[in-house]
N, C-alpha and C positions, 0 to 999 in steps of 0.2 A: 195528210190532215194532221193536225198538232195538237198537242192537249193544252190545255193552259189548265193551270192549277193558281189557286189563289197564293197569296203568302200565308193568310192564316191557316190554311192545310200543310202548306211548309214548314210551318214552325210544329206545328202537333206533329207530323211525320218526324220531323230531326229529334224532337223531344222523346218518342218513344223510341227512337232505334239507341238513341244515348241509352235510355233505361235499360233495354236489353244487353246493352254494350255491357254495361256495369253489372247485372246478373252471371250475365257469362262467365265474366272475370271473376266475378263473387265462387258461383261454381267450380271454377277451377283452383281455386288457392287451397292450397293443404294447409291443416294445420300445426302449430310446432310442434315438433314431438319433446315427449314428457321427459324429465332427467333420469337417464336408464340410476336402475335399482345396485345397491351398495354389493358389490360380489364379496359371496360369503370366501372365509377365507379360514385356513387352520394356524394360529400365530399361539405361542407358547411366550408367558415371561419367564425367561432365561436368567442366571444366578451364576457366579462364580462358584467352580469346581470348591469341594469342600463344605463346611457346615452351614447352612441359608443365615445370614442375617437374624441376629436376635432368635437364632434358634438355639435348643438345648439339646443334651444326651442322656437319660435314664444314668443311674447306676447307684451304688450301695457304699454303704461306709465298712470299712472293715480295716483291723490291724494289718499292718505291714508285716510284720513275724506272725504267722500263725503253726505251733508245730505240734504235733501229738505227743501224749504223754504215754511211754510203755517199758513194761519189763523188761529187763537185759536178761534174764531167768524165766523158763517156765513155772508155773506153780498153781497151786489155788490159793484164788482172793479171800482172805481170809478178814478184812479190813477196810472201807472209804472212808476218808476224814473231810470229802469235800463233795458238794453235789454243784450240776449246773448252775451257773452264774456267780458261783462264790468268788471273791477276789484273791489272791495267793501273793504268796510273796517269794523270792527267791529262798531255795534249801529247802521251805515246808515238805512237810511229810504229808502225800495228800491217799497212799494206800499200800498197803501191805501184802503178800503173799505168806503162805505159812512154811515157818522155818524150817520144819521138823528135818523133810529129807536133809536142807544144806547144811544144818549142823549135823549133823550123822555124816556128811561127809567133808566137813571140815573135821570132825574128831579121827576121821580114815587118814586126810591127810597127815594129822598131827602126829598119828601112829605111825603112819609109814616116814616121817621126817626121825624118828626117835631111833627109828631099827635103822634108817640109813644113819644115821651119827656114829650109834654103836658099832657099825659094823667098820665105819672111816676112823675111828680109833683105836679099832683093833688091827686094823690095816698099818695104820701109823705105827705100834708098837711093831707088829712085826719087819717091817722096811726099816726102824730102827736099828732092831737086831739084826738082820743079814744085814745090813751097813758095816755093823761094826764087826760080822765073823768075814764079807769081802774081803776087808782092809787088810785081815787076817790072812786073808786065801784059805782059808777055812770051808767055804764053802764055792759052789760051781758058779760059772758067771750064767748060767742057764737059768737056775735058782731064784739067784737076784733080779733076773727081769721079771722072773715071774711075779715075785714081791710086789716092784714097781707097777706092774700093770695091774693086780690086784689093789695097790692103793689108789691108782689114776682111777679104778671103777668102782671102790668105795666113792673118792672123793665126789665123781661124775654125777652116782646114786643120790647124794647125799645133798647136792644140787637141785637136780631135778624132785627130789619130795620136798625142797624149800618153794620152788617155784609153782608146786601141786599146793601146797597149803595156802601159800599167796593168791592162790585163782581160788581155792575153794575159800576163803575171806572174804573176797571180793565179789563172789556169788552170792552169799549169805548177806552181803550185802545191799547187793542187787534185788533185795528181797521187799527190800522198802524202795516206795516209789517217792521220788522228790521231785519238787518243780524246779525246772536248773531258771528260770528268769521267772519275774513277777507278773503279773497277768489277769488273765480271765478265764476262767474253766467255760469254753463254749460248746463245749458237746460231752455227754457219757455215752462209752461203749463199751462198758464191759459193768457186771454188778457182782455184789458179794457171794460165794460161796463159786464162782464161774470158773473153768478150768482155761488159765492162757497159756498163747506159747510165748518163747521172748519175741518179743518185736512185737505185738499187737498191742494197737491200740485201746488204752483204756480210758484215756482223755484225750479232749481238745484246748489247748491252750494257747488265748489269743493272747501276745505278748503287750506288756503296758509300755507306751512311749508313742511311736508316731503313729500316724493313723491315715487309712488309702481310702481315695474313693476310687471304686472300679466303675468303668462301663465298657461296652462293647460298640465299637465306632465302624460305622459301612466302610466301603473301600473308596468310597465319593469323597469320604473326610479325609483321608489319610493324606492328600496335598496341604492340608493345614493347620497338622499334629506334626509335631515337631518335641523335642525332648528338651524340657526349661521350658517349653509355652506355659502361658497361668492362664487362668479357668478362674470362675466365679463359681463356687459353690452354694445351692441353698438345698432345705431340707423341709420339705413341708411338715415336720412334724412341730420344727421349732420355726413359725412361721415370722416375718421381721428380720431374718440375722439370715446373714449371709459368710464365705469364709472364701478365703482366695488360698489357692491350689496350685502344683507345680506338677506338667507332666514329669513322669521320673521313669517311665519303662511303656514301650509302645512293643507291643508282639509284634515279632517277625512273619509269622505266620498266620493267616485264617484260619478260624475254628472253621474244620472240615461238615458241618450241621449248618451251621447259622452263615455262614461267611462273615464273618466281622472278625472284626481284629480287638483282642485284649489289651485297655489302657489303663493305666494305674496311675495313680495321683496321689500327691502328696499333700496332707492338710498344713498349711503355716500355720496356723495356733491354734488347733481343739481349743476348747474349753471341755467341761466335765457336763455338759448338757448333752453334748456327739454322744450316742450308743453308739454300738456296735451293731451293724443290719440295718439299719436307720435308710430307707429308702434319699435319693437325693437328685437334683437335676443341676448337670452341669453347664453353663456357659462358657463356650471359649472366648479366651480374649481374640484369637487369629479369626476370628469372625467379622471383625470389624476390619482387617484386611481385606478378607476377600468381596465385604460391599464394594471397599476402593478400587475394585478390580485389579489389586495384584495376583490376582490366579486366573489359570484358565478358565474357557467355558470349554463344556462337550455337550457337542449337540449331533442330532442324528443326518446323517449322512442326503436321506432326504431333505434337508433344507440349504446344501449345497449349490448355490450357482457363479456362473464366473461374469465379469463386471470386464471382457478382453480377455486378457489372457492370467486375469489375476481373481484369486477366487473371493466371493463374494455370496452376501445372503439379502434375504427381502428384508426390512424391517417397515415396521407400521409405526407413523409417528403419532407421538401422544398429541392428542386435542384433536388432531384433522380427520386422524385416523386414515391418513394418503399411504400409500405404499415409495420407500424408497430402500434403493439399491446400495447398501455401503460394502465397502472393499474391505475384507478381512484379512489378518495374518492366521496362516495354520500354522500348529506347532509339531500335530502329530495327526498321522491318518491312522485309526483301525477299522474291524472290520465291518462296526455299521456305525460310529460315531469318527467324530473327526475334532479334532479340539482348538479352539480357536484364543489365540492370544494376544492380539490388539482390535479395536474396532466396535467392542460391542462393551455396554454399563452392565450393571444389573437392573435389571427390570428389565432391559426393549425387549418389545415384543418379536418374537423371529418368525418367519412364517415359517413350516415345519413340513409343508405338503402344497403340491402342485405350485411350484417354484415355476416353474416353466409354461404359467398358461397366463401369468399377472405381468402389469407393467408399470413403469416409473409411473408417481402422480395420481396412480388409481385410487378410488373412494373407496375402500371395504370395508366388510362385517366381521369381526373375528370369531369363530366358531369355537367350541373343543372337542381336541382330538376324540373320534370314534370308540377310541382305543388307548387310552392314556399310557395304559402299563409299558404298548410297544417305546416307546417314548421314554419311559423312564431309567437312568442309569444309574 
């Protein structure tokens, strides 16, 4: 037996199995997935080795000659003709000791030069006469040396109380204090009626003529101190004016405290506004080298990777902020930085951490380091 079915039953049957047909389909389609999220990443801007771009260095003004003023002589200060800050001129007489003991022994000397004279004339008279009773045979040749060695130590005596009077002169001299150069009285250390020995200081005396700025420079700087570099000097006290400077003496050594290295500079033309202590910030001019990337970079050993067999770091480009691989030159490895000397500006950004989980092309986030300081050299 056979079914027969209409067409209009045929057509609503085909029509609903389409409909399902296209549900089905609908239910199984996934839909797009979302643009995976920007992976955070640790990127540092990196700077050539040496002073950052438009950066400065603390440091102080101060005379090139600075030396202390002191007794050649012990004594008591009996006298100061000058207090701090007074200006001096060379020879001034700026303090006194009291004479008394060194003339008492200038007039010992003079004593003892009078009785040695006397005594070297008497010498002479008698070496005279055995002269002329030898000649004679009159007297023993025994005699006659004797004579001669008695006037050899008249004469010798008579020597040495000239050279005892001459030092005690020169003591009695030493009794006044004088400025041997023209200057600036920068410190007292010693007052009136106080008992010194020689050699102690009783003044500071900053010399008049050139004038230094000092600062102390990290050991990051020292690839771009150089001796003849010029520096831009300014001084916030005298704000508007500026002054250009000559490195002239770069310490060989670190100060054992601070680690920095002592630099001294030379002012080209003070004016009479510079004090002396005048706080002051310097610019180098080799600053604007090391933007151009004539110095190395050092960066930490973590953001090492190789590009083959040639070594290489992440960098994040500006505006896309993608990740790519550029090939470096190293110049030097130590023992947690590594220094690199072709390949990189100042500014790119370098990734500095998990080098090895990113890849060319990638979208990221740049984060900062957890720990800055580890990172710092």
């Amino acid at each position: 037996m056979s079914l027969l079915v209409s067409r209009p039953a045929l057509r609503r049957y085909g029509i609903a199995a389409a409909v399902c047909g296209a549900l089905a389909l609908a239910g199984c389609h996934r839909r797009a997935p979302e643009a995976a999220a920007p992976r955070p990443v640790v990127a540092v801007p990196v700077h050539p080795d040496g002073i950052p771009p438009q950066a400065s260095l603390p440091g102080d003004i101060e005379a090139r000659y600075s030396t202390p003023l002191s007794f050649r002589v012990g004594g008591k200060i009996v006298e100061r003709d000058v207090r701090l800050g007074d200006t001096v001129k060379a020879g001034q007489i700026v303090a006194r000791l009291d004479p008394a003991d060194l003339q008492k022994s200038l007039a010992n000397a003079q004593a003892q030069l009078d009785s040695a004279q006397h005594r070297l004339v008497y010498a002479k008279q008698q070496l005279d006469r055995d002269s002329a009773q030898a000649a004679e045979k009159l007297i023993a040749p025994s005699q006659m040396e004797q004579t001669q060695d008695a006037y050899a130590s008249a004469a010798g005596q008579r020597d040495a109380a000239q050279a005892q009077l001459a030092l005690a002169r020169d003591q009695l001299a030493y009794a006044t204090l004088v400025a041997d150069h023209a200057g600036v009285i920068t410190a007292e250390q010693a007052d009136t009626g106080q008992n010194v020995t020689a050699g102690q200081a009783v003044y500071g005396l900053a010399w008049s003529g050139e004038v230094d700025v000092v600062c102390d420079a990290p050991e990051t700087a020292l690839p771009s101190l150089t001796v003849g570099a010029t520096a831009n000097v300014s001084l916030p006290a005298l704000p508007g004016k500026s002054y250009t400077a000559r490195v002239r003496e770069i310490s060989p050594a670190a100060d054992p405290q601070s680690r920095t290295y002592r630099v001294k500079l030379t002012l080209a033309a003070p004016d009479s506004e510079v004090r002396l202590g005048m706080t002051a910030q310097i610019a180098f001019a080799s600053s604007q080298a090391a933007a151009a990337g004539q110095h190395p970079f050092t960066l930490p050993v973590t953001s090492l990777f190789h590009d083959g067999n040639a070594p290489a770091v992440w960098v994040v480009r500006t505006g896309t902020d993608t990740l790519e691989l550029r090939r470096v030159k190293v110049g030097r490895y130590d023992e947690r930085t590594f220094s690199v000397t072709q390949g990189l500006q100042d500014g790119d950004r370098v990734v500095y951490q998990g080098v090895h989980t990113v890849s060319a092309g990638e979208h990221v986030r740049i984060v900062p380091p957890l720990h800055p300081e580890d990172f710092a050299s």
